[in-house]
C-alpha positions in Angstrom: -21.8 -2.7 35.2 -23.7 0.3 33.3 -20.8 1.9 30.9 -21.2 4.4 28.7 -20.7 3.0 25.7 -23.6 0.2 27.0 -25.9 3.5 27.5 -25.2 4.6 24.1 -25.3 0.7 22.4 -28.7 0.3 24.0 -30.3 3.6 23.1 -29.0 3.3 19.3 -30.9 -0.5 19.7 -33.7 0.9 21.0 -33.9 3.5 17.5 -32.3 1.1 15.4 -34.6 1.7 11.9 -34.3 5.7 13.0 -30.2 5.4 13.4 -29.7 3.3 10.4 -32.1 5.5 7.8 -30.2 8.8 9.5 -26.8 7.1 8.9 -28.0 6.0 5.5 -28.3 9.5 4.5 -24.7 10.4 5.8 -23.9 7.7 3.5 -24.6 8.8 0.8 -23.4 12.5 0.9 -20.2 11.1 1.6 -20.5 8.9 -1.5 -21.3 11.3 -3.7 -18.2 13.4 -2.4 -15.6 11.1 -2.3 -16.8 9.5 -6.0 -16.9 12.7 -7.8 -13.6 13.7 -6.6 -12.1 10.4 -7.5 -14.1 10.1 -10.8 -12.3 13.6 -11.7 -9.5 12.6 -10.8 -9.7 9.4 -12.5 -11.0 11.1 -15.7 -8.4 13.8 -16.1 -5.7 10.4 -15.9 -7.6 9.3 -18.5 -7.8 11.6 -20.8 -4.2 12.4 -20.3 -3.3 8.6 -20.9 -4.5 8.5 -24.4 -2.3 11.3 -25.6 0.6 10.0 -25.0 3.8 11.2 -26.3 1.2 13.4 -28.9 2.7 17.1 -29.2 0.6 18.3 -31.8 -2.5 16.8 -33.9 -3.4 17.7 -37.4 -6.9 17.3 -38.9 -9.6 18.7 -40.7 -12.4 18.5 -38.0 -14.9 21.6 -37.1 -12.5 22.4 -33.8 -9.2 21.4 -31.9 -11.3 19.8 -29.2 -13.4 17.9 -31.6 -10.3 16.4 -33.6 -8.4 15.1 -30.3 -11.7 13.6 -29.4 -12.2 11.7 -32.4 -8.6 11.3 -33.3 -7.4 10.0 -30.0 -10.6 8.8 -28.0 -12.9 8.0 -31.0 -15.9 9.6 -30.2 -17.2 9.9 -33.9 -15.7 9.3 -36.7 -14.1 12.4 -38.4 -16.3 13.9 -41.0 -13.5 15.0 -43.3 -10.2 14.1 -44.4 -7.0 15.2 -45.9 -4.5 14.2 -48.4 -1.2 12.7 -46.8 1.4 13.4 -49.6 0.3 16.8 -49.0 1.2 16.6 -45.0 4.1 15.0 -45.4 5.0 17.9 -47.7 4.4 20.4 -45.4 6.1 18.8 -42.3 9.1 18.1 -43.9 10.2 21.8 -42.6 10.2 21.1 -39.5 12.5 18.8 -37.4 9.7 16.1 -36.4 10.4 13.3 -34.9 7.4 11.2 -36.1 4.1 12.0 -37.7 1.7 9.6 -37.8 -1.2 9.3 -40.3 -4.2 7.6 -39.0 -7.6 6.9 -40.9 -11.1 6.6 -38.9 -14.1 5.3 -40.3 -14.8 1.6 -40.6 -15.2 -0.2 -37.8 -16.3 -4.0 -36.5 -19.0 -4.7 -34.4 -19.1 -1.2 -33.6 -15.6 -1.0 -32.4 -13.5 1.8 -34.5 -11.2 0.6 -36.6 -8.0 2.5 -36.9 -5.9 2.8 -40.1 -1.9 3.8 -39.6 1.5 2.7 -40.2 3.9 0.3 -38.4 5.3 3.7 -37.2 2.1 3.9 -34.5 3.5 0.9 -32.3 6.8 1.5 -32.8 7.2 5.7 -31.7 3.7 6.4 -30.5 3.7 5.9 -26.4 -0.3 6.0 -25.3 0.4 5.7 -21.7 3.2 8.0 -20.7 6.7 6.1 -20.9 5.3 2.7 -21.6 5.7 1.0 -24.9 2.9 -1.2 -26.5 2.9 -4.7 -25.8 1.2 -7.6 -27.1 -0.7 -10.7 -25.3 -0.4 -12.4 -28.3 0.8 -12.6 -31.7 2.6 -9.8 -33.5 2.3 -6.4 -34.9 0.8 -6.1 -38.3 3.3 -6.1 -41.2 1.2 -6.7 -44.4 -2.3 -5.6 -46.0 -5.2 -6.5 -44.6 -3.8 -7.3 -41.5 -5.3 -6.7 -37.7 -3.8 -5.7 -34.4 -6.9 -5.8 -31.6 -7.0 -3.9 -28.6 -7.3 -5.7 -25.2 -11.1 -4.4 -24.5 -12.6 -5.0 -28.0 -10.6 -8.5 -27.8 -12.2 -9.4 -24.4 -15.9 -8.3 -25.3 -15.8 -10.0 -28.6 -13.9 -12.6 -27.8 -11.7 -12.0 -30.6 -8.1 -14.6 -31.0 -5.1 -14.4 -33.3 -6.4 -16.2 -36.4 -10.0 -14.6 -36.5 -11.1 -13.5 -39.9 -13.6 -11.5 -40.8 -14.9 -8.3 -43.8 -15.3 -4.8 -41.6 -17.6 -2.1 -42.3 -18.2 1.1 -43.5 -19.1 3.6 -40.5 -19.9 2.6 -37.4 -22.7 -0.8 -37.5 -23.0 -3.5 -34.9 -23.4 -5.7 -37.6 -20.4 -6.9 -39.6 -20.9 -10.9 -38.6 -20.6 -14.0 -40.8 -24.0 -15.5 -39.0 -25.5 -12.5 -39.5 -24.5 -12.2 -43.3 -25.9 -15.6 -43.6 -29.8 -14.4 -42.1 -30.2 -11.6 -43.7 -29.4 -13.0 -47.3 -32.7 -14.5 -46.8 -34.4 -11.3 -47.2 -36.4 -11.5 -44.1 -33.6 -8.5 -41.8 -34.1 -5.1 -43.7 -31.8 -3.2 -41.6 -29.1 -5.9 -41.5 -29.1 -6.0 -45.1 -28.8 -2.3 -45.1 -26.1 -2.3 -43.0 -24.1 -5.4 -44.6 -24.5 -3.2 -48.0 -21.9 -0.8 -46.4 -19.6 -3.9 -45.7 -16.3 -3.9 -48.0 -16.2 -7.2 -48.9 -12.9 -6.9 -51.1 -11.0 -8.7 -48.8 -11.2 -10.3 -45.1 -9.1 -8.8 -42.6 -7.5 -11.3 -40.2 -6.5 -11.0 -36.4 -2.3 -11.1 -36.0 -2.2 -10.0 -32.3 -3.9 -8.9 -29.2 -2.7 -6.0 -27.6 -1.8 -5.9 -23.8 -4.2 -3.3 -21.5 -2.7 0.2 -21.1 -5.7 1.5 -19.4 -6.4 4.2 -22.2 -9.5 4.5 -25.2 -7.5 2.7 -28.0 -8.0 -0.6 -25.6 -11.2 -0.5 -27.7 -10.0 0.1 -31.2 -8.8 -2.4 -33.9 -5.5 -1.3 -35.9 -4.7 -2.0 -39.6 -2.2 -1.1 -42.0 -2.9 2.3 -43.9 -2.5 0.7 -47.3 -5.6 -1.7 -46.6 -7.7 1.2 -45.6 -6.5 3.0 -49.1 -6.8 -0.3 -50.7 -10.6 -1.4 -50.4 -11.9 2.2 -50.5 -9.7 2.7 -53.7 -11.6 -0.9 -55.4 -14.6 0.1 -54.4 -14.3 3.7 -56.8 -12.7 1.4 -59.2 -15.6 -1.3 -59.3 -18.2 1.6 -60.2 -16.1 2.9 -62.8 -15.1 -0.4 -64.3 -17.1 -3.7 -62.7 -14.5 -5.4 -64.5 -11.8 -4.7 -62.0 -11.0 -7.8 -59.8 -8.1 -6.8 -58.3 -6.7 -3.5 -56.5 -3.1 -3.0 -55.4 -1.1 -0.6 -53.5 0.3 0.2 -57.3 -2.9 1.3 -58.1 -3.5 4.1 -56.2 -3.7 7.6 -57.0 -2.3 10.7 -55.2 -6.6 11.2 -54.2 -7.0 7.7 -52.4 -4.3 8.4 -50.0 -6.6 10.1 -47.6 -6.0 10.1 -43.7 -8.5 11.8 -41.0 -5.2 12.9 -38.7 -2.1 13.1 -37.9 -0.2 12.3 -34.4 3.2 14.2 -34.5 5.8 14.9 -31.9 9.1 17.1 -32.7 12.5 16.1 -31.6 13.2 17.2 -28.2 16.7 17.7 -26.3 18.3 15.1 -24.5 16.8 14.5 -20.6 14.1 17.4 -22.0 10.0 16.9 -23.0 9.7 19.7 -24.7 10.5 21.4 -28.1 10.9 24.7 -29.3 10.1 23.9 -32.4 6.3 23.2 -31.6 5.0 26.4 -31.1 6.8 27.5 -34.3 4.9 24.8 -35.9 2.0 25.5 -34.2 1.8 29.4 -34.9 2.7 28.7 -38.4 0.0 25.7 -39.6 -2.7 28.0 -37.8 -2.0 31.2 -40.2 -0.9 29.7 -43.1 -2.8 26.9 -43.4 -6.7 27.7 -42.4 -7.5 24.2 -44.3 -6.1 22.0 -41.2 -6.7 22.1 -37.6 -4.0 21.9 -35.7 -4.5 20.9 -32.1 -2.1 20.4 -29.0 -4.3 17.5 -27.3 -2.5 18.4 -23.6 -4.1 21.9 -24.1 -7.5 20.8 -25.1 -7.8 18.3 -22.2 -7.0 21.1 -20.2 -10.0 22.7 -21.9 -12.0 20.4 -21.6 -11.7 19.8 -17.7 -11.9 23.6 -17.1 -15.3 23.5 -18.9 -15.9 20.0 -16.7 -14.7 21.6 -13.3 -17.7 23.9 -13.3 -20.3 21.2 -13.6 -18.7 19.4 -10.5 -18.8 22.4 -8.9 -22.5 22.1 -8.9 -22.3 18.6 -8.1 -19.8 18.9 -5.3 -22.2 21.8 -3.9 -25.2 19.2 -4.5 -23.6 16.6 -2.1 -22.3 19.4 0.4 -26.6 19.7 0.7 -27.0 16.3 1.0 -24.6 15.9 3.7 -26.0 18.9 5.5 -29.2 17.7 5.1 -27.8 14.6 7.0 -26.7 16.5 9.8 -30.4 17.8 10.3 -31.5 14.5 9.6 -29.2 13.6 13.0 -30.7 16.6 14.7 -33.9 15.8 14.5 -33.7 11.8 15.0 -32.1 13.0 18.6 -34.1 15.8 19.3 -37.5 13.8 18.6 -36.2 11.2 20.7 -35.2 13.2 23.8 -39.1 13.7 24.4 -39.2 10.2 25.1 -35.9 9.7 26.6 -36.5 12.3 29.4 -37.0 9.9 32.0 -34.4 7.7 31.3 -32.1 11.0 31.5 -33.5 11.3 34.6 -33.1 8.3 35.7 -29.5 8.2 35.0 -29.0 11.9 36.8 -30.3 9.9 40.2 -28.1 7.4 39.3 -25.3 10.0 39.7 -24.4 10.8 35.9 -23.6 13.9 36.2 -25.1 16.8 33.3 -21.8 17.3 31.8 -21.7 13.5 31.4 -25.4 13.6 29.6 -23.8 15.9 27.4 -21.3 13.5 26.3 -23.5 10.9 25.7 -25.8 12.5 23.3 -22.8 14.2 21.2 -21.3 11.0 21.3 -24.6 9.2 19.9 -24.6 11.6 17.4 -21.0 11.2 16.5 -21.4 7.5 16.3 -23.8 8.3 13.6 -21.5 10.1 11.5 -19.0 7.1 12.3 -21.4 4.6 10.9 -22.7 6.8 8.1 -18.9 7.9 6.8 -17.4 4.3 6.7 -20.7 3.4 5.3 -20.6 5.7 2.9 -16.5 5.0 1.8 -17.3 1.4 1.1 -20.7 2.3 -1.1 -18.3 4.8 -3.2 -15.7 2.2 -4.1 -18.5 -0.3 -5.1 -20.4 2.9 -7.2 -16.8 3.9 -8.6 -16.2 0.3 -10.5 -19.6 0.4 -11.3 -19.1 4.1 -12.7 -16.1 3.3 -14.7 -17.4 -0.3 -15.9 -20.0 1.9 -17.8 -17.7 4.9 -18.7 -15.6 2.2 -20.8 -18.1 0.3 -22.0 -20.3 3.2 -23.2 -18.0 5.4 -23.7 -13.9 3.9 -24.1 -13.1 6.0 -21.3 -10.8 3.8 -19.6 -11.2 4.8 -15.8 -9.1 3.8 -13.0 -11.1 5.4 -10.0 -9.3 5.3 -6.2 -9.7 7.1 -3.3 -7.5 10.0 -2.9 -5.7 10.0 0.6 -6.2 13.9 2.5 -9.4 14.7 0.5 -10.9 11.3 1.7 -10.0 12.0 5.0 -11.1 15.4 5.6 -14.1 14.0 3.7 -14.5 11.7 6.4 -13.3 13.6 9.3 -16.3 16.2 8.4 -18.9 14.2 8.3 -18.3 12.8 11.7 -17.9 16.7 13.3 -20.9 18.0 11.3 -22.9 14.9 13.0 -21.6 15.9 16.7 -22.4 19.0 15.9 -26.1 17.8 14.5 -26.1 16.5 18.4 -25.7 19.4 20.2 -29.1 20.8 20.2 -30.5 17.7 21.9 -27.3 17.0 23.6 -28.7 20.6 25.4 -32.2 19.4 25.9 -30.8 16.4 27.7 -28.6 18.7 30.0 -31.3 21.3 30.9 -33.4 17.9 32.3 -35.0 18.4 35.0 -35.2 15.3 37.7 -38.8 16.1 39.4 -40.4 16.6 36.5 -39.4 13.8 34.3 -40.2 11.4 37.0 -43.6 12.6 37.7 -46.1 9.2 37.3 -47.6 9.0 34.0 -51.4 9.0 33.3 
């Protein structure tokens, strides 16, 4: 028995490459819809993640923006610093409830390294609510001491026990093997870069660090005295190459030198926020030109309204580029009604009624936008791990992309009515056939 859904099944055979390039193009506008939403999304969570329970930031980098994307999501190291005594001494007026000194600047293998105190795992919260927590091994609690994060653990296969010198600014090379070439003289730029290595004293590996799905997955953490230390032997050894040994005893008020400070205010009970931050905020900024005082929550804010307008442009793009799928539908079906005008024909002596043409055609079309939607869900979850695989390897973003719910549905739900629409054109054509004529012999 002749169904409909046969008629349609054997005409969308008969076109097969024509239906799957047209739904192909459907696919993709609804890719690039539903993965820059979700991307957004994703990204704001991000950024938002890595603050933390951060109120306020203190720094001496060129802008706010600039120091919460160094301080917190180490995208460069900070080009200046400031003395801690002297921030200590100037937040001691205000009820804080921690401030946290942190010094960027060496890294391993690339990887930041991050200089703080014991206070940073036990008051600062990265990820909302949730606490740090460790795969393995334990916090730092001497010098020279390491705490990894869980992506720079994974990618260099780094274990508690691991030992190694780190180096000054950012160089991929910091490796024992490595050392070992390029004493031979024949590896320039290695030895260039192992000059900047501070060989005072090896570091060594004490924990891994559980995921919390934020950019200090991809930092190393080290007591603040060890930073102090080997930067404050190094000044020693050019004054005196005599010196052998350097202590925390030994250093001065000028070696104690952070790049930022994470600092939160006490808060009432059952309450986030603080009165006292603004205060503090309106009272660094004029009296204090030296620092930069940031509130990260603000600055993300500024940063995704300055985002927002670039995916407007992008959104708008793939708006086109699903248009230009429904005209890709219109034409596929109106080129193929001058070749289906017999079998229109046929099926009108066969007592389908024109109404019933109609439906067949939009329904065709509709099918199309069926095919090219679901198509084009499942490519955008395989382009969205792919997306944030590179986000967080290039750049620490630690994305967590997913579909939302009512924008992927209405997402969805418009790509199948701009296709019947695509269909109504020929859907027209095939109504307004006329029986005599199309059944005229050929030649």
């Amino acid at each position: 028995m002749m169904t409909d859904f046969t008629i349609i099944k054997r005409s969308l055979r008969l076109r097969l490459f024509s239906t799957l390039i047209t739904a192909l193009t459907v696919a993709v506008a609804v890719c690039l819809m539903l993965v820059l939403l979700s991307l957004r999304d994703a990204s704001r969570s991000a950024f938002n993640r890595g603050s933390g329970n951060i109120q306020l930031l203190l720094s001496a980098d060129s802008s706010p923006m600039v120091s919460v994307l160094n301080a917190i999501f180490y995208a460069n190291p900070p080009a200046r610093a400031v003395k801690w005594p002297a921030c200590q001494e100037l937040l001691a007026k205000y009820p804080v409830d921690f401030a946290i000194p942190i010094q960027q600047g060496d890294s391993y293998r690339s990887f930041p390294i991050l200089a703080t105190t014991t206070q940073f795992f036990s008051a600062f919260q990265p990820n909302g609510d949730e606490k740090w927590k460790l795969a393995d091994g334990e916090f730092f609690k001497a010098e020279f001491q390491i705490v990894a994060g869980a992506s720079v653990a994974k990618v260099l296969g780094l274990k508690t026990g691991d030992s190694f010198f780190i180096t000054h600014g950012i160089s991929g090379i910091n490796d024992t093997n490595e050392e070992e070439r390029a004493s031979g003289g024949d590896f320039p730029t290695m030895k260039a870069a192992l000059a900047q290595m501070h060989r005072y004293s090896k570091y060594k590996i004490v924990g891994v660090l559980q995921p919390t799905g934020t950019s200090h997955d991809r930092a190393l953490f080290t007591d603040l005295n060890s930073a102090w230390i080997v930067h404050a032997h190094e000044k020693r050894k050019l004054k005196d190459p005599t010196v052998t040994q350097t202590t925390a005893a030994d250093l001065a008020a000028s070696d104690q030198l952070i790049t930022g400070v994470y600092v939160r205010f006490k808060t009432a009970p059952g309450s986030s926020e603080s009165p006292a931050l603004y205060t503090a905020y309106d009272d660094l900024k004029r009296h204090h030109p030296e620092l930069t005082v940031a509130l990260p929550g603000n600055e993300i804010d500024k940063l995704f309204t300055i985002v927002s307008n670039i995916d407007e442009v992008f959104v708008a793009m793939a708006a086109v580029v699903m248009l230009s799928s429904g005209i890709a539908i219109l034409l596929a079906l109106y080129n193929s009604m001058e070749q289906r005008r017999r079998q229109v024909a046929v099926l009108r002596v066969l007592g389908c009624s024109q109404v019933r043409i109609f439906g067949l055609v939009i329904t065709e079309a509709a099918l199309i936008g069926v095919f090219g939607a679901l198509g084009g869900l499942v490519l955008s979850v395989m382009v969205n791990q792919i997306a944030a695989r590179i986000l967080d390897a290039k750049l620490g973003l630690a994305l967590q992309p997913a579909l939302l719910g009512t924008p992927t549905v209405l997402i969805l739900f418009a790509a199948v009515v701009l296709a019947s629409f695509a269909g109504i054109i020929p859907a027209v054509l095939a109504y307004r056939t006329t029986i005599t004529r199309s059944l005229r012999p050929l030649g």
